[in-house]
C-alpha positions as CSV (number, residue, x, y, z in Angstrom):
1,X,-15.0,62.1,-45.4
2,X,-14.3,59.3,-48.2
3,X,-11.1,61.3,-48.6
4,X,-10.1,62.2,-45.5
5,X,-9.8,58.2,-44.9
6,X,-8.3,57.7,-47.6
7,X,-5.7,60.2,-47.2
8,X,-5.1,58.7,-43.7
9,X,-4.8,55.5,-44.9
10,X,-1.9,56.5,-47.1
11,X,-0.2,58.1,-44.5
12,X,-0.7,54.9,-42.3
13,X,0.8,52.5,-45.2
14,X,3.2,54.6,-45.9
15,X,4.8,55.0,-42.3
16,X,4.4,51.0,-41.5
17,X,5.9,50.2,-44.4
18,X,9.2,52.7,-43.6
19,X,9.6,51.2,-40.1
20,X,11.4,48.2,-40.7
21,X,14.3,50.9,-42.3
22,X,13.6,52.4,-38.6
23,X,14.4,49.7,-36.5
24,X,16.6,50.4,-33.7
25,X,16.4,53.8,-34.2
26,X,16.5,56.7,-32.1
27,X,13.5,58.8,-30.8
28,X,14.2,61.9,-33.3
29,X,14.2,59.7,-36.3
30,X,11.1,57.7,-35.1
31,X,9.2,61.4,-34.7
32,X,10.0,62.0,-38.6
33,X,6.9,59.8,-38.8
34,X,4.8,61.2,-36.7
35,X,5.2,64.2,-38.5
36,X,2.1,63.5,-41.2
37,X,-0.8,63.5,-38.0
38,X,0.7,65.5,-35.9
39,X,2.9,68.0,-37.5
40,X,6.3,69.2,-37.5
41,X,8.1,68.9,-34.1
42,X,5.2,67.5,-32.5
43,X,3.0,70.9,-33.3
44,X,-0.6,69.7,-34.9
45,X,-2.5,72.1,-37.2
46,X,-5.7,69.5,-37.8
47,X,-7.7,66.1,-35.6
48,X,-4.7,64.7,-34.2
49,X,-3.5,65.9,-30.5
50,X,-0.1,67.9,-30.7
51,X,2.8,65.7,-28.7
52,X,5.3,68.5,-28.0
53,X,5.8,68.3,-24.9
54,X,4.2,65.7,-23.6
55,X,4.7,63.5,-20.5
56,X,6.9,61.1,-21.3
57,X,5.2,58.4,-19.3
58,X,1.7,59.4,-20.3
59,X,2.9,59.1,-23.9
60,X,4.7,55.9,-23.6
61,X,1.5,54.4,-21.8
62,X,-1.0,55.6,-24.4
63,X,1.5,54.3,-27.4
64,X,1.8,50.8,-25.4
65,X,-2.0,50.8,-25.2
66,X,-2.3,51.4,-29.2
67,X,-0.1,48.6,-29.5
68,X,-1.9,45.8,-27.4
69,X,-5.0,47.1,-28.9
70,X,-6.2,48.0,-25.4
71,X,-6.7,51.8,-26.4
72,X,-9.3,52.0,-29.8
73,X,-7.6,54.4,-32.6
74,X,-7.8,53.9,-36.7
75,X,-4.5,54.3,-37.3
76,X,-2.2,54.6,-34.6
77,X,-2.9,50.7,-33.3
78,X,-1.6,49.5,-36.4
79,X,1.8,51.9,-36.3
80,X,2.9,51.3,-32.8
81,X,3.2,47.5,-33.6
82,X,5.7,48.2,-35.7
83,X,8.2,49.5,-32.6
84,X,9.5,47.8,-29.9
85,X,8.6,49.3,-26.3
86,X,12.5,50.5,-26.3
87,X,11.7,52.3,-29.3
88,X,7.3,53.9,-28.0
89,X,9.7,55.4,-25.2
90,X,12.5,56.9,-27.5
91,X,10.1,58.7,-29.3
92,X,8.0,59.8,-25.9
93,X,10.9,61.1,-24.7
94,X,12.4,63.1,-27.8
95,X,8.8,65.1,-27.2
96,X,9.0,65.3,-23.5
97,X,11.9,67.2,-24.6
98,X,10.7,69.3,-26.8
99,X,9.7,72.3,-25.4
């Protein structure tokens, strides 16, 4: 478990500290980091949900709660502060699209 935590907290540093090179960007370059939870094109293989395809609203409403802190998570609060709402809805619609 100690590892597992760990792990995820690597991942976490890692992607907070490569999204102020990802400001203003587009939905598909924002999903690059998403890619470490929930796999390649949006397609999990462990714990965190897969996003491909996705609502684009739902999404865009659960990444806006993580980032007021409204909706609990470990690590996903913490990322979603680092985009601006323009940006949460990019990235929920490059996985809406996905199909």
């Amino acid at each position: 478990m100690k590892r597992k935590l760990l792990a995820l907290t690597v991942i976490a540093t890692t992607m907070v500290a490569s999204q102020a090179a990802l400001a203003g960007a587009d939905g598909d370059t924002i999903a690059y980091t998403c890619n470490g939870c929930h796999g390649t094109d949006g397609v999990s293989k462990g714990a965190a949900p897969s996003l491909k395809g996705m609502p684009a609203d739902y999404h865009t409403k659960a990444l806006k709660a993580f980032k007021a802190g409204s909706r609990p998570s470990t690590i996903m609060g913490r990322i979603a502060k680092g985009y601006d709402d323009k940006e949460l809805e990019a990235v929920a619609k490059y996985y809406e699209a996905l199909k």
